[in-house]
C-alpha positions as CSV (number, residue, x, y, z in Angstrom):
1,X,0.0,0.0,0.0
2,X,1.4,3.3,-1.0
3,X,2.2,5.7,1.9
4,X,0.3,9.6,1.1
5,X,2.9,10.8,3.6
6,X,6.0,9.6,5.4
7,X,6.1,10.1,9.6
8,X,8.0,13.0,10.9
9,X,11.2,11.2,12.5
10,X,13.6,12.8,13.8
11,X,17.3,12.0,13.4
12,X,17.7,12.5,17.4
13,X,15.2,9.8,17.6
14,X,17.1,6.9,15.6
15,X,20.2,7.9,17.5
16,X,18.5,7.7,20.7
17,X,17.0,4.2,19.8
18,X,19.9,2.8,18.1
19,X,22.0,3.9,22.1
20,X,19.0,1.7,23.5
21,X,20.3,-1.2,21.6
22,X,24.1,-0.7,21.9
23,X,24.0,0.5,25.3
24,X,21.6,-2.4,26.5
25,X,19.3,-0.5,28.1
26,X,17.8,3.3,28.8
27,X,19.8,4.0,31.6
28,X,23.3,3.7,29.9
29,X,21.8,5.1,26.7
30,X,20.3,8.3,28.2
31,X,24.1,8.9,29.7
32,X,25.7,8.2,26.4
33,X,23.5,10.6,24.6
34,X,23.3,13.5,27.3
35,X,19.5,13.0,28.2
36,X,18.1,12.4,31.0
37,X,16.4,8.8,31.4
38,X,12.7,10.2,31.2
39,X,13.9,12.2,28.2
40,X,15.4,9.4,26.0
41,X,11.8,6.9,26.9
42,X,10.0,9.9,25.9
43,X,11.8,10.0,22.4
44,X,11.7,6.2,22.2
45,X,7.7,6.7,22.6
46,X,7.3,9.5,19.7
47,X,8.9,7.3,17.5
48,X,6.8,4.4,18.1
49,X,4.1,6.6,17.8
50,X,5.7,8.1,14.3
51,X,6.4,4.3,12.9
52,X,3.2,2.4,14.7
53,X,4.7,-0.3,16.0
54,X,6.6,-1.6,19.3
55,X,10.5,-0.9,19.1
56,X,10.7,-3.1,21.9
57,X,9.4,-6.4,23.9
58,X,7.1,-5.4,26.7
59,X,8.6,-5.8,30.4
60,X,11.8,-5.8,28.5
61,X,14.3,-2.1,28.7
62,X,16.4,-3.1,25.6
63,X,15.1,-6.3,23.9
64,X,14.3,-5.0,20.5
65,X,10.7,-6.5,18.9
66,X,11.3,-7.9,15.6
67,X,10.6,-4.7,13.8
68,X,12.9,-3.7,15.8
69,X,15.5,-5.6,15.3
70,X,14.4,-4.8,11.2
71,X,14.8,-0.9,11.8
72,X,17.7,-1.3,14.4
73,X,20.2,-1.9,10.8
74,X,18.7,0.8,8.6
75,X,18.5,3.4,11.7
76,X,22.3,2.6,12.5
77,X,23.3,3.0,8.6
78,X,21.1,6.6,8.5
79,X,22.5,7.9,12.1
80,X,26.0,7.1,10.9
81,X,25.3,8.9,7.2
82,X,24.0,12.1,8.6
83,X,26.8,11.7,11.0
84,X,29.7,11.8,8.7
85,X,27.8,14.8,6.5
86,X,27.1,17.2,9.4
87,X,31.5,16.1,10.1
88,X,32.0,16.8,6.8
89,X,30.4,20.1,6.8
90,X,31.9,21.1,9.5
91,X,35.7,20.5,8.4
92,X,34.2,22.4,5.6
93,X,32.9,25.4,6.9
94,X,36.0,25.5,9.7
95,X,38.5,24.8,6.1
96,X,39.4,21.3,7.7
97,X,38.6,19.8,4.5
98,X,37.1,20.0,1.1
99,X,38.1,20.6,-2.8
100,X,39.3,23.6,-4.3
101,X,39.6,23.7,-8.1
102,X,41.3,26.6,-9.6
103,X,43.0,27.6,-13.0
104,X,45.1,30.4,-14.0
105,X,46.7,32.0,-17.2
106,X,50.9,30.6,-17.3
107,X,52.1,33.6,-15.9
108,X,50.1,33.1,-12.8
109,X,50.3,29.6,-12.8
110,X,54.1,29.7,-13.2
111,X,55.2,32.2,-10.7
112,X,52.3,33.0,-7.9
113,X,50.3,30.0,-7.6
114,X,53.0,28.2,-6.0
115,X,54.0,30.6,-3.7
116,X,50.6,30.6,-2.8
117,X,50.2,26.9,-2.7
118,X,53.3,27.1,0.0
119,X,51.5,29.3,2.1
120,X,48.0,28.0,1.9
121,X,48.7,24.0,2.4
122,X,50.3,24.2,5.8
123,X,47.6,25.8,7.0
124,X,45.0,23.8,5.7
125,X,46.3,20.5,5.4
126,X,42.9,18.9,4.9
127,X,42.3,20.4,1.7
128,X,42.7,19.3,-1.6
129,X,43.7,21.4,-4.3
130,X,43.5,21.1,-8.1
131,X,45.4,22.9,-10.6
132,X,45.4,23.9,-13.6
133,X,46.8,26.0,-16.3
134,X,45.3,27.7,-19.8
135,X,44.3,30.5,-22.1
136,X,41.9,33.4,-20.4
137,X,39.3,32.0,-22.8
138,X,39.9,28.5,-21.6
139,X,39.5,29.6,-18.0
140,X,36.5,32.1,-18.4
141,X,34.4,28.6,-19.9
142,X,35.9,26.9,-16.9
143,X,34.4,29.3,-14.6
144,X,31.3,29.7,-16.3
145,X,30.5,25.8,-16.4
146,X,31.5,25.5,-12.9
147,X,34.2,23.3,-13.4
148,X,36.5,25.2,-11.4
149,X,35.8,27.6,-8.3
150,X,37.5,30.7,-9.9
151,X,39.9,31.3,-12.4
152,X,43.0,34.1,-12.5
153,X,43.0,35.7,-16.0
154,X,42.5,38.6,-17.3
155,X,39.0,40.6,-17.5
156,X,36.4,39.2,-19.3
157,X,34.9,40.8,-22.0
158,X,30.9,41.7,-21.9
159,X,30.3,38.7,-19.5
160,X,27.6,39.4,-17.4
161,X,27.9,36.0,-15.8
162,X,31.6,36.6,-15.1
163,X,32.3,38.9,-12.0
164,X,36.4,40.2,-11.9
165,X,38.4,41.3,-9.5
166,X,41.4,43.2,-10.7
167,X,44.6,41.6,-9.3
168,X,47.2,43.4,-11.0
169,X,48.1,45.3,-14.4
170,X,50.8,43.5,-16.5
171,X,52.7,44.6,-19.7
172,X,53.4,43.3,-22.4
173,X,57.2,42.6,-23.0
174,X,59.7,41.2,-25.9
175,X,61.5,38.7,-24.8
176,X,65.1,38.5,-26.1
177,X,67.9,36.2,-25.3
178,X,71.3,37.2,-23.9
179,X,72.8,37.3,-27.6
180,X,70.0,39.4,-29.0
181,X,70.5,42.4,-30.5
182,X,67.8,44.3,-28.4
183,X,69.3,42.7,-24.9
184,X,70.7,45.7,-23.6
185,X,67.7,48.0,-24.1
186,X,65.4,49.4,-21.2
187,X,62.4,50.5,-23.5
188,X,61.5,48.7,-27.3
189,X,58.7,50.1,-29.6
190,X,56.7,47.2,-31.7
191,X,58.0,48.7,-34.3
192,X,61.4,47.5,-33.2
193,X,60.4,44.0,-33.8
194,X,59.9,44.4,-37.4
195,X,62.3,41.8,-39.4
196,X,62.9,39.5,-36.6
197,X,61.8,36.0,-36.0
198,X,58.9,36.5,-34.0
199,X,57.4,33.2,-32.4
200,X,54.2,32.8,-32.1
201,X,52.0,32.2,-29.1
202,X,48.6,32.4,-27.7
203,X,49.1,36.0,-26.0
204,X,50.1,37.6,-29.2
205,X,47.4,36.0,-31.3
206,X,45.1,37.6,-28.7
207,X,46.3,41.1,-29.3
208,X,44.9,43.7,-31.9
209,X,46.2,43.5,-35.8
210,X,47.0,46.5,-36.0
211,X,49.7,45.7,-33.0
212,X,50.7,42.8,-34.5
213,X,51.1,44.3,-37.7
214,X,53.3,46.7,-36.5
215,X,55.5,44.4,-34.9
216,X,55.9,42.6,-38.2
217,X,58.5,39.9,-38.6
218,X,58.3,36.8,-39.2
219,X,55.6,34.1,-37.7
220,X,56.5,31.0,-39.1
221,X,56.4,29.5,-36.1
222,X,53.9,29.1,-33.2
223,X,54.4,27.4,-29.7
224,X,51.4,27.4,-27.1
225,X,53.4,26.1,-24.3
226,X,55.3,28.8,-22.2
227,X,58.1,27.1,-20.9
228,X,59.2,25.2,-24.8
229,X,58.4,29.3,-26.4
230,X,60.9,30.3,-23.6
231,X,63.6,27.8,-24.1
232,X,63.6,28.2,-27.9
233,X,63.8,32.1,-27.4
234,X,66.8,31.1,-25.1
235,X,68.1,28.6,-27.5
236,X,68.2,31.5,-30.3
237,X,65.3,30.4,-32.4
238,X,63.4,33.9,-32.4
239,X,62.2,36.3,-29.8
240,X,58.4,36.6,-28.1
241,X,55.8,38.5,-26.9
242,X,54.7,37.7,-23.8
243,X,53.0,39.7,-20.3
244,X,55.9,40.2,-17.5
245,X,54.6,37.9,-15.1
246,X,55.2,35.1,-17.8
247,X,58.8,35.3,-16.9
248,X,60.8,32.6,-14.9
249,X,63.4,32.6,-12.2
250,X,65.4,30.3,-13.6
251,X,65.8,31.8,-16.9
252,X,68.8,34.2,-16.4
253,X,69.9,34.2,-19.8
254,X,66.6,36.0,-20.8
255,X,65.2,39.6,-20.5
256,X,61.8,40.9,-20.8
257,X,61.5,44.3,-22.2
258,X,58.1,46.4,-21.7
259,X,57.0,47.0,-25.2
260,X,55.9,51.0,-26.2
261,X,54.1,52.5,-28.7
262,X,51.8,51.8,-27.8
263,X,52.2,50.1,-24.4
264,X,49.9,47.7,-23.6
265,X,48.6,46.5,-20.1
266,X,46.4,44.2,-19.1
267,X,44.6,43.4,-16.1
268,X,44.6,40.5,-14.2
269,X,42.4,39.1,-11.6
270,X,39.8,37.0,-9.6
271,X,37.2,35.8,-12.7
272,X,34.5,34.1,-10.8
273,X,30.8,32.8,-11.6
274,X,28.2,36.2,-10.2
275,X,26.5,35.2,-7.9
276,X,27.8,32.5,-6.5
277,X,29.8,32.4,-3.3
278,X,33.2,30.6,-2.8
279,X,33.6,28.0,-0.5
280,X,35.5,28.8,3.1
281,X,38.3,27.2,1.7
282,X,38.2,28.7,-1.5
283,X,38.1,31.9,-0.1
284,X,41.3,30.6,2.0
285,X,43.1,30.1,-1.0
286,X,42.1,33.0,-2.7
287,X,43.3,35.4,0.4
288,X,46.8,33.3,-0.2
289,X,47.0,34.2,-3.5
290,X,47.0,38.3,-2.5
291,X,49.9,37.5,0.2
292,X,52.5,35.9,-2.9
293,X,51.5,39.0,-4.4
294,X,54.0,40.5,-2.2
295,X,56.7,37.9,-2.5
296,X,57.0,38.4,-6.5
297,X,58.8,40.7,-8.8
298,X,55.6,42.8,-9.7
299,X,55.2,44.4,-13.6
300,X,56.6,48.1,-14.0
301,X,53.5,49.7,-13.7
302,X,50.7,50.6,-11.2
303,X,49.4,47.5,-9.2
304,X,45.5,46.7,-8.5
305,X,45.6,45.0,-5.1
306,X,42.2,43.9,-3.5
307,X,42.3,43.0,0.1
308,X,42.9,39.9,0.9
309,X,39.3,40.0,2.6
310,X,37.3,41.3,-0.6
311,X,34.9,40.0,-2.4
C-alpha cells in the first residue's frame, strides 16, 4: 500500500533508539547521549508513535521486537550517514577539509600559484587542491560551467555572468635572449620587432592587428606552451611577446623588455561565476594568493591589489 505521507522522524530519535540497543538498556543510553532517562523513553515513545509499532518487547528495557531488530540496521546506517555529512560540513565550513579547483593564465600559474600553494597548504592540510593551467578564454568557460571555483586571468569581456576582481596590471614585453640584438635596451617600440623572427603564441594572437602588424617579422612559427616558447627564445630560435609575469626565475639568460608604442597592459584578476559564493576554503586560497602578491617581482607599472578579505 502506498504511503500519502511519510512520519515525521527525527534524526535525534534513531540515535536515541539505536544507544537503547548498543547500550543495552535506557539508563546507559540516556548517559551516552546527554539526556536524562525520562527524556530518552520519551523520544523512544514518539517514535513508536511516528512508525506504529513496538520498538521493543514489553517488560523488556532493551530487547528490541522484531521490527525492531528490522529498523535497528537501517537506523544505525542513517545515524552514521547524517553523522559523517554534518562532520563533513563542519571540516568544511572550519577549512578542515574539502576541494578547491582553480586555474590560471601561465604567468600566474608559473610564478604565484605556488608561492601561494606554500603558504595556503600548511595551514589547511585537509584540503585538496586542483590545478590547472590555460588561455583566459579556456578559464573564463571553466568558470562559467562550474568546473572550477574561480579562475585568474584577465577581465572578461561583456560577461555578465563573469564577475572580476582586478589583481594586477601586466605589460606586455619582448622577450630577447642574452645574444640578442635588443638585450641591452630598457624601453623597445613594436616597431622594433619588425624583421625578426617573431614566435608565435597564444598571448600575441590575442592582441589587436594593427599591434601585430606593426611588430611585423616573421611568424612561421607558433608554440602554445610557455616554458618550450621560452627555451627556444633562449636557445636562439626567435624572440616573443609575452605579459611580464610570464617570466621565470630560472631563466637568467633571458630579459623581458616592456614594449611602447603603444604600451599595452592588461589586467589580471579573480574571474568568478556572479552570484555565486566561494567555499571557506576557497576563499582561503584565494586570500593566499594576494599575500604571494608581495613575495613576487611585480610588472613596472601601477598595481590593482584587492584586500585579501574582498569580495
Amino acid at each position: 500500500m502506498a504511503i500519502d505521507r511519510l512520519p515525521d522522524v527525527k534524526i535525534a530519535q534513531l540515535r536515541h533508539f539505536v544507544a537503547v540497543i548498543e547500550h543495552g538498556g535506557f539508563k546507559a543510553a540516556a548517559k551516552a547521549v546527554f539526556r536524562s532517562q525520562p527524556a530518552l523513553s520519551l523520544s523512544i515513545k514518539e517514535l513508536e508513535a511516528a512508525l506504529g509499532a513496538a520498538l521493543f518487547e514489553k517488560g523488556s528495557h532493551a530487547s528490541p521486537t522484531p521490527f525492531g531488530t528490522m529498523l535497528y540496521g537501517e537506523a544505525r546506517k542513517l545515524v552514521e550517514h547524517y553523522e559523517r555529512a554534518i562532520a563533513s560540513a563542519i571540516d568544511v565550513a572550519q577549512v578542515r577539509g574539502g576541494r578547491v579547483r582553480v586555474a590560471a593564465v601561465p604567468s600566474i600559474a608559473h610564478e604565484i600559484l605556488p608561492r601561494a600553494i606554500s603558504r595556503f597548504s600548511p595551514r589547511h592540510p585537509g584540503i585538496h587542491l586542483h590545478v590547472e593551467d590555460g588561455t583566459a578564454a579556456y578559464i573564463h568557460d571553466r568558470v562559467r560551467s562550474g568546473a572550477i571555483d574561480f579562475g585568474i586571468a584577465s577581465e572578461p569581456t561583456a560577461d555578465a555572468e563573469l564577475s572580476f576582481t582586478p589583481l594586477l596590471a601586466d605589460v606586455m614585453c619582448v622577450v630577447v635572449n642574452a645574444g640578442h640584438a635588443l638585450f641591452r635596451q630598457r624601453r623597445v617600440d613594436w616597431k622594433d620587432l619588425s624583421g625578426y623572427r617573431l614566435i608565435g603564441n597564444g598571448t600575441l594572437r590575442a592582441l589587436p592587428e594593427p599591434v601585430r602588424r606593426t611588430a611585423g617579422g616573421q611568424d612561421d612559427i607558433f608554440i602554445a606552451n610557455t616554458t618550450t616558447l621560452l627555451s627556444a627564445v633562449e636557445g636562439g630560435v626567435g624572440l616573443t611577446v609575452l605579459p611580464y609575469l610570464a617570466q621565470q626565475r630560472h631563466r637568467e639568460t633571458l630579459r623581458f623588455i616592456p614594449l611602447d608604442a603603444p604600451r599595452i597592459e592588461r589586467a589580471v584578476g579573480f574571474v568568478e561565476l556572479t552570484g555565486r559564493s566561494l567555499s571557506p576554503a576557497a576563499h582561503a586560497l584565494r586570500e593566499s594568493i594576494c599575500e604571494a602578491l608581495d613575495e613576487v617581482s611585480l610588472p613596472p607599472t601601477h598595481v590593482r591589489r584587492p584586500s585579501a578579505n574582498q569580495g
